[in-house]
Residue, then its C-alpha position, 0 to 999 in steps of 0.5 A: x105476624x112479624x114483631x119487632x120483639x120477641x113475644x112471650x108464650x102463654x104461660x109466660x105472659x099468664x104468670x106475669x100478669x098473676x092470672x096462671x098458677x102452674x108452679x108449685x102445685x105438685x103438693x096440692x094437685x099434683x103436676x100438670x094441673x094449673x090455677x087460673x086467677x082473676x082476669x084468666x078465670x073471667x077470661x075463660x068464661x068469656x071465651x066459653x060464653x062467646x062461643x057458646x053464643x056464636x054457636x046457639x046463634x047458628x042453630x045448636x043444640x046446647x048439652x050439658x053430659x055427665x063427667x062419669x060415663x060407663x066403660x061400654x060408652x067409651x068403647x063405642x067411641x074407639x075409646x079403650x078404658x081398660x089399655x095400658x096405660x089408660x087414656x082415660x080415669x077409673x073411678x074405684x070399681x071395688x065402689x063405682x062399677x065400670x064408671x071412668x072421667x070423660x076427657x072430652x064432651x063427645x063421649x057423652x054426647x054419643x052416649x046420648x045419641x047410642x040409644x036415642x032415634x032420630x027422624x031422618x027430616x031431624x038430620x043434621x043435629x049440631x051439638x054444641x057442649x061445654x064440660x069440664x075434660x078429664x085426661x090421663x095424659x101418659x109420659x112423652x118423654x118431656x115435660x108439657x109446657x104451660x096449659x098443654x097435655x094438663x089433666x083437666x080443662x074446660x072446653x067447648x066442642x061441637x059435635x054433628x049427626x048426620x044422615x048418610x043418604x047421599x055419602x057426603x054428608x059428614x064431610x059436608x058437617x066436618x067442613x061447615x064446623x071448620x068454617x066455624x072454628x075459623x069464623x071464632x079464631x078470626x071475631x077473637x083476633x086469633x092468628x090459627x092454622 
């Protein structure tokens, strides 16, 4: 849209009403971490409730997945734990053998589904998952602005299995999920491209 002001960015807008805490934490989390406060710790909520409402109403699955997945999961995801630089958390293995932090719930979905039969007549299964991300963002060479390539965040995420009986199926899943997403950004007024 066209304003006749210049509109504020999030961080900005966030820090102005006290409901985002991004400065100053390097003593207590480090950099790229954030606190939210009052209306924006509700207004998370709300935004994970309504579209895990949206979704449970059109036949979801809903899932709740472990934070700490093992190393084999990952890979099975096109994942590798052990790169340089890691895109992913090691838990100390000297304790924790092969353990690391799920950036995103999809890792523990599939890791549901890697040893679990489903019936064909049962395809398509939609999950949808609301979990706390865990990243190791690496350098891009300028500093991340406000709630973007932070190191942990909440999000909810749909995720599909389909059968490949007639080849089109994923797409077929891929294109009613962006239907969705849509159909979210629209109910919230959201503008999206």
């Amino acid at each position: 849209p066209v304003f006749d002001f210049k509109p504020k960015g999030h961080l900005e807008l966030g820090e102005g009403l006290d409901i985002i805490r991004q400065r100053r934490l390097s003593h207590v989390s480090g950099h790229r971490s954030y606190y939210l406060c009052g209306a924006g710790a509700l207004l998370q909520h709300a935004l994970v409730t309504f579209t895990l409402q949206k979704l449970l109403s059109k036949g979801f699955l809903p899932m709740t997945v472990p934070d700490l997945l093992r190393g084999a999961v990952f890979e099975g995801c096109g994942v590798q734990p052990s790169a340089t630089p890691s895109p992913v958390y090691t838990i100390d293995p000297a304790r924790f053998e092969d353990l690391c932090l799920a950036g995103t719930s999809e890792v523990g979905i599939a890791g549901y589904f890697m040893d679990h039969a489903v019936q064909l007549q049962d395809l398509p299964v939609r999950v949808v998952c609301s979990s706390t991300c865990y990243r190791a963002e690496t350098d891009t060479g300028r500093e991340p602005w406000g709630l973007y390539r932070v190191h942990q965040f909440t999000k909810v995420e749909m995720f599909g299995l389909t059968a490949a009986e007639r080849g089109t199926e994923s797409e077929e899943l891929l294109d009613e999920f962006l239907g969705l997403q849509k159909e979210i950004f629209s109910e919230l007024g959201l503008h999206y491209r």
